[in-house]
Structures are given as C-alpha cells and as structure tokens.
C-alpha positions as CSV (number, residue, x, y, z in Angstrom):
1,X,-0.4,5.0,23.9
2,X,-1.3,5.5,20.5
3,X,-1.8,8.9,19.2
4,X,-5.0,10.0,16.4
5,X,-4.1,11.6,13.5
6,X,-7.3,13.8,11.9
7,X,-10.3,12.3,11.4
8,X,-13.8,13.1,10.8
9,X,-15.6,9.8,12.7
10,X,-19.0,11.0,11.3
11,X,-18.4,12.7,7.8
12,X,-18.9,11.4,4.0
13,X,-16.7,12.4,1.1
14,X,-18.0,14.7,-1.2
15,X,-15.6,15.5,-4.6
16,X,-16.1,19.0,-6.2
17,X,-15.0,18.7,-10.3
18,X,-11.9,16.4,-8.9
19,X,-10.7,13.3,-10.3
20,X,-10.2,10.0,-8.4
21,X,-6.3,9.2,-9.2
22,X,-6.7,5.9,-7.2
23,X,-6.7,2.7,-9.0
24,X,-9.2,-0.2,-7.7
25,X,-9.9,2.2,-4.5
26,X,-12.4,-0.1,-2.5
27,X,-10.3,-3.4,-2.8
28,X,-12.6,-5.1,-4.9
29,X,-10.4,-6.6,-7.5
30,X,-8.0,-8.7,-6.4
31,X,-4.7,-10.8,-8.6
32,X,-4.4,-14.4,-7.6
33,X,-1.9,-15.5,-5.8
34,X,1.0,-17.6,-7.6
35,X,3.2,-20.5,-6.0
36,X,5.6,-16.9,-5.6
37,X,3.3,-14.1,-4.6
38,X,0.9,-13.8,-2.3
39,X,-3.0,-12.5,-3.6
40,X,-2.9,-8.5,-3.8
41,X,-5.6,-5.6,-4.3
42,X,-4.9,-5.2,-8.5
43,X,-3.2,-1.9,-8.8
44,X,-1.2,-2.0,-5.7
45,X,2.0,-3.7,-4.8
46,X,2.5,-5.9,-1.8
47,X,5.8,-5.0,0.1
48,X,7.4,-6.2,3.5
49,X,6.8,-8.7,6.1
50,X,3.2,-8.7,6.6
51,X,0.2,-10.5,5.9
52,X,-2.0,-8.9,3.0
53,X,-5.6,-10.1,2.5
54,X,-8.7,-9.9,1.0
55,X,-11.5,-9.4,3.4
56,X,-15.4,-9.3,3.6
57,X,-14.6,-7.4,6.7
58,X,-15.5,-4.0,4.8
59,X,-16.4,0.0,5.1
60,X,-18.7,-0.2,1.6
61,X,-18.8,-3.2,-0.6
62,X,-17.9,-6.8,-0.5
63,X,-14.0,-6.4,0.6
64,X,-11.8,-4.6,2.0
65,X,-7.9,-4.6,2.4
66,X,-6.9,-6.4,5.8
67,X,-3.2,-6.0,7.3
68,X,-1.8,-8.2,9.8
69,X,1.1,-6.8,11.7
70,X,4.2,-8.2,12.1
71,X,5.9,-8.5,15.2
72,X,8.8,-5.7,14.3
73,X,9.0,-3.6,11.9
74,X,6.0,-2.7,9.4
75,X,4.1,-4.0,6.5
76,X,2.8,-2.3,3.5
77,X,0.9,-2.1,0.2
78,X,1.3,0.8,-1.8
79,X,0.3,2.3,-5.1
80,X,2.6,4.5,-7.3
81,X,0.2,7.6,-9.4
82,X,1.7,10.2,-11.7
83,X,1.6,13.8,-9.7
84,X,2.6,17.2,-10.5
85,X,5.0,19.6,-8.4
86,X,4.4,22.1,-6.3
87,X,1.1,21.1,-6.4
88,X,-2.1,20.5,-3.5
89,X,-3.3,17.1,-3.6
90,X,-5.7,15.7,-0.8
91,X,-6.3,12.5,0.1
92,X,-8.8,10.3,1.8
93,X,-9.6,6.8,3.5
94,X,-11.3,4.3,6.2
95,X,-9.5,2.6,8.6
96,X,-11.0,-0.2,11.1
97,X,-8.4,-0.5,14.3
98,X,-9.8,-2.2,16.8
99,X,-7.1,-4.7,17.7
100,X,-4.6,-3.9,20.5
101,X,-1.6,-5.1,18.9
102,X,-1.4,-3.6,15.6
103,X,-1.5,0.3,14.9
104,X,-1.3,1.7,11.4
105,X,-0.8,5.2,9.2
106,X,-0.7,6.2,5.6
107,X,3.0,7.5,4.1
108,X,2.7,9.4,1.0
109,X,6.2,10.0,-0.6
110,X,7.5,12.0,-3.4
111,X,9.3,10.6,-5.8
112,X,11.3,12.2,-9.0
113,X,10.6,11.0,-12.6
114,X,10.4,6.9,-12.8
115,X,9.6,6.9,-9.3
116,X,13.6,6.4,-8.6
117,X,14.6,9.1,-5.9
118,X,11.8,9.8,-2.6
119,X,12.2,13.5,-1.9
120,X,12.8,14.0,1.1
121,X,9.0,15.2,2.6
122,X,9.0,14.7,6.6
123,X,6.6,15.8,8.9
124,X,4.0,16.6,6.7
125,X,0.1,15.5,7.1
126,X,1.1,13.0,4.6
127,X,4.2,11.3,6.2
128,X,2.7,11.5,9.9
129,X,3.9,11.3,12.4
130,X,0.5,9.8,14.5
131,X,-0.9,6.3,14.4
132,X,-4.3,5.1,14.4
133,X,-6.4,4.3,17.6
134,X,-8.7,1.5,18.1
135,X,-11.8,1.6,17.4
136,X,-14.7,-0.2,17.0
137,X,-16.2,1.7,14.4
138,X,-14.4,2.6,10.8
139,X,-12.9,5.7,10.9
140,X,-12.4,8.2,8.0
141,X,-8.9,10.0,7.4
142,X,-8.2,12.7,5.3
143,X,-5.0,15.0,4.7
144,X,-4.2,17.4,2.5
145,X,-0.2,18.8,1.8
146,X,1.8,20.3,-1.3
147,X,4.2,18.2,-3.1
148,X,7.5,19.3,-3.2
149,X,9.6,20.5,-6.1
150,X,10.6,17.7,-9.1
151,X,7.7,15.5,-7.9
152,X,6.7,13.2,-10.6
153,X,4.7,10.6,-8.3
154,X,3.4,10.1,-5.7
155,X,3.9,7.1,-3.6
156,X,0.7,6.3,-1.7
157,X,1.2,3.7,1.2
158,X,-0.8,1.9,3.9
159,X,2.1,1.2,6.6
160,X,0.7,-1.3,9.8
161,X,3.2,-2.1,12.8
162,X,2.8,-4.7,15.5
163,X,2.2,-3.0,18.9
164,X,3.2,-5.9,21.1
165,X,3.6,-9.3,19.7
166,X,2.3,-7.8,16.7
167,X,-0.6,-10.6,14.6
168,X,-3.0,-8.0,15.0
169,X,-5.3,-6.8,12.1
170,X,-6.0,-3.4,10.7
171,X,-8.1,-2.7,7.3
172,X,-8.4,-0.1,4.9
173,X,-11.2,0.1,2.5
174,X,-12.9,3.9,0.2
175,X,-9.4,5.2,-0.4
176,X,-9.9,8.0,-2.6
177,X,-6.8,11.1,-3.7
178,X,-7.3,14.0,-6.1
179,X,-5.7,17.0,-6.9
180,X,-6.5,20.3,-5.1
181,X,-8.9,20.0,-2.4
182,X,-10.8,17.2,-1.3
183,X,-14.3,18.9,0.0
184,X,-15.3,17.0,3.0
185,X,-18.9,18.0,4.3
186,X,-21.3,16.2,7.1
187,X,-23.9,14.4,4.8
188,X,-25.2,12.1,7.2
189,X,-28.8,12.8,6.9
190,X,-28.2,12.2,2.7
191,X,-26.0,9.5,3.6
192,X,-28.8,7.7,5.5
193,X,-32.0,8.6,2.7
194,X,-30.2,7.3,-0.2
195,X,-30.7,3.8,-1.0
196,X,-30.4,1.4,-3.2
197,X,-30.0,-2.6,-4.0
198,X,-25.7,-3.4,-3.6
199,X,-26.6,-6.8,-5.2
200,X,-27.5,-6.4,-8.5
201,X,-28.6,-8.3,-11.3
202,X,-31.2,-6.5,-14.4
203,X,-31.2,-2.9,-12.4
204,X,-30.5,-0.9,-9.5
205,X,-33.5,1.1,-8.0
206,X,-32.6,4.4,-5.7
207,X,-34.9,5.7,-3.2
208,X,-33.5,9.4,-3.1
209,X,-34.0,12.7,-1.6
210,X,-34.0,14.9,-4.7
211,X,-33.7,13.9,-8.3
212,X,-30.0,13.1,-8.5
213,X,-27.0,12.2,-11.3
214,X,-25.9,8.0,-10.8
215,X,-22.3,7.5,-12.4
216,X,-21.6,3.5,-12.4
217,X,-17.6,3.1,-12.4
218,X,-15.4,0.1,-12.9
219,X,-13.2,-0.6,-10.0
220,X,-10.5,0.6,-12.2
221,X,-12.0,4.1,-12.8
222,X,-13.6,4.1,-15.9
223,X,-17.1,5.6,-16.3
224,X,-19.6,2.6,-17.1
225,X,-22.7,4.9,-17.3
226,X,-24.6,7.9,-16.2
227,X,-28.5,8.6,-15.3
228,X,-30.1,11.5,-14.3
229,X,-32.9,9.3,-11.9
230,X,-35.8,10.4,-9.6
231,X,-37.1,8.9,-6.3
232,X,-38.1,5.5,-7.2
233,X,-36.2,5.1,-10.5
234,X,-33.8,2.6,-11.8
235,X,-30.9,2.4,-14.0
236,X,-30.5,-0.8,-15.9
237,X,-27.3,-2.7,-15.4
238,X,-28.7,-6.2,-17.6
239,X,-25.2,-5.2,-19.9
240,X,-23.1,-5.4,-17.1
241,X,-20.8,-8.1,-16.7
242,X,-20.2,-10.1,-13.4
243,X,-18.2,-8.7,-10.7
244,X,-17.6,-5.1,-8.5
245,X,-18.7,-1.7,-9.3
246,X,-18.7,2.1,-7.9
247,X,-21.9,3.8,-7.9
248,X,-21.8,7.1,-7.2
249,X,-25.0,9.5,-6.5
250,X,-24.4,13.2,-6.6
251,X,-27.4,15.6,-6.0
252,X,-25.0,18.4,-7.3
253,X,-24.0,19.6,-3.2
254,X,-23.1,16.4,-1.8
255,X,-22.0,13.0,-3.3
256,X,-21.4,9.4,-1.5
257,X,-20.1,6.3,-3.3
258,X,-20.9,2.7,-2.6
259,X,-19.8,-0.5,-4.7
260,X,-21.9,-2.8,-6.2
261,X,-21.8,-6.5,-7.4
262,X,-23.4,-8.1,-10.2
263,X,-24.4,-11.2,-10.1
C-alpha cells in the first residue's frame, strides 16, 4: 500500500518576505524537443527512463508537468539552485496521483560547490521516505529541513516509480522553494473571492475582497509589473508579449498565485 507523506489537501500557499528560488515553477515554458532530447520544462533537466511531458492536465494554468512511470526503477526531472549551509529552506508543490500503477515523491539533495559531491542527507522530510497516494483531487506538499554543512545546492527532484507494470501517470504543477519558512495558512474563503480573467489580451480585471497588491512575473521569475488595485479594477497587460505569466494577489495576510496567458 502506498504510504502519504504531509500534505495539506485544502490549503493555499502564502510567502512572508521569501523569495521564489524555482525557475519556470508552473511548467509553462517548455524547450523543444530535438531529433536527441526529448521536450523538457525550461530550467529543469530530464533524467532516467521515463516519459516527461507537457500537459494541459494542470493544478493552475495551461500545463503542468506529467510523469509516466516506468516499469522498474524511477524517472525524474530535476532542477539544480544555489543554497546556503546550515540553513532552513521550505519547499512546496501539487501533485495529481490518481493512477494505480505509478507512485511518486520529491528528493531534495545536497550537493557541495559545482554540484559535484550529494551529501549524504537521508531520512529527512526532503529525501522521504513516503510516496504519494491516489487521489482524485491535486494534492499540495510541503516540507521544510536544514541543509547540511558545505551545501552549495540544492538538488530539487520529482522522482515517479511504476507500482505494477508501471505506464502510469503522475503530475506536478505550483512548485514553489524559499529560504526559511514557507507560511502555509487555510485561505480558502480568499482563494474562492478572488478572481480574475486567466486569458488575457489588453487587461486583467480582479474582483477582490480588499484592495490588494497584483505582481505579474515571467515564468522565469522576473517581476513584470506591480498595481496596487481595488474591487473591480484592472491592470493593463496591452505591453505584454504572447505567452505564460504568474499573477500573484497579496492582500498583505495571505497571497495565492495563478498563471496567465496572453494571447
């Protein structure tokens, strides 16, 4: 049987002064693939024997990274990210496992200077040892641990095994890892009365609670802009070019993200 590791089914993500160290975190922007290597989420490497795809399958936003598990063994995509040691770092994510014969778990390593040597980290909340359950529903995942001494990076990988015959399908979409804490708090309710248009073209126009601060981000990270808007107001995006953004909305106790496209 396959075992849970924590997660909080119902909760948002809400980041207190931290800063996103995740590259391309919702899987919008994707490489090509090449007569040699398969299409991958930009940012993130593809490794071992297992199918790695772009799908409309997702938590927030147009796509979503889809595992399919091989029959032995595992398959992963990871992302390398300069760290600090001795130092609290928190991470985040949604998973979708609702397929029988695939099971799948994040494992974080650290690695010394030029990402040569993995210290060894075992059984930590960030090299678990638990799986995820299926699920019809996406589930969010969060873990928090110290890195050890002579960490320089950290190693942040999505890890899916076949349960079975394996060819089943796991996704991962909203990863998100900072330094120090990562606040987690139930903001259903603000969840649910923010709104706004996720296909864009001349603006994006937010029914809100409370007057609120709307960052727009590249998929890369990079701030794009940033409104103070009411209920009812809009931010223009006619300078945007085509393609995937964050939008965040931060009423200054809680925060949610959701991507965008332009069009």
């Amino acid at each position: 049987m396959k075992k849970i590791f924590t997660i909080l089914s119902i909760a948002a993500v809400s980041l207190v002064s931290a800063q996103e160290l995740v590259t391309n975190p919702g899987f919008e922007s994707w490489d090509p693939a090449t007569d040699t290597t398969p299409a991958k989420p930009t940012g993130w490497s593809f490794v071992s024997a297992t199918g790695v795809e772009q799908s409309t399958t997702a938590h927030t936003g147009s796509s979503s990274l889809k595992h399919i598990a091989p029959a032995t063994g595992n398959g992963s995509t990871n992302i390398d990210i300069p760290a600090e040691a001795n130092t609290q770092y928190s991470l985040g994510y949604w998973v979708l496992d609702n397929d029988a014969n695939a099971r799948g778990r994040h494992w974080v390593q650290a690695r010394t200077a030029g990402s040569a040597a993995n210290i060894t980290w075992n059984n930590t909340t960030f090299q678990p040892s638990t799986y995820s359950a299926d699920n019809p529903a996406w589930v969010f995942v969060t873990a928090t641990s110290t890195t050890p001494a002579t960490t320089a990076v950290l190693r942040f990988d999505f890890r899916t095994y076949g349960t079975g015959a394996g060819g089943g399908s796991i996704y991962y979409d909203d990863v998100t890892l900072v330094k120090g804490v990562l606040a987690v708090a139930d903001i259903k309710d603000f969840d649910k009365q923010v709104q706004f248009n996720t296909v864009v073209k001349d603006q994006i126009t937010f029914k809100l609670p409370v007057k609120s601060t709307v960052n727009i981000y590249s998929v890369e990270g990079k701030l794009i802009s940033s409104n103070r808007v009411e209920n009812g107001g809009s931010v223009n995006t006619q300078s945007l070019l085509k393609g995937a953004y964050i939008v965040t909305v931060d009423n200054g106790a809680n925060k949610i993200s959701r991507k965008v496209v332009k069009n």
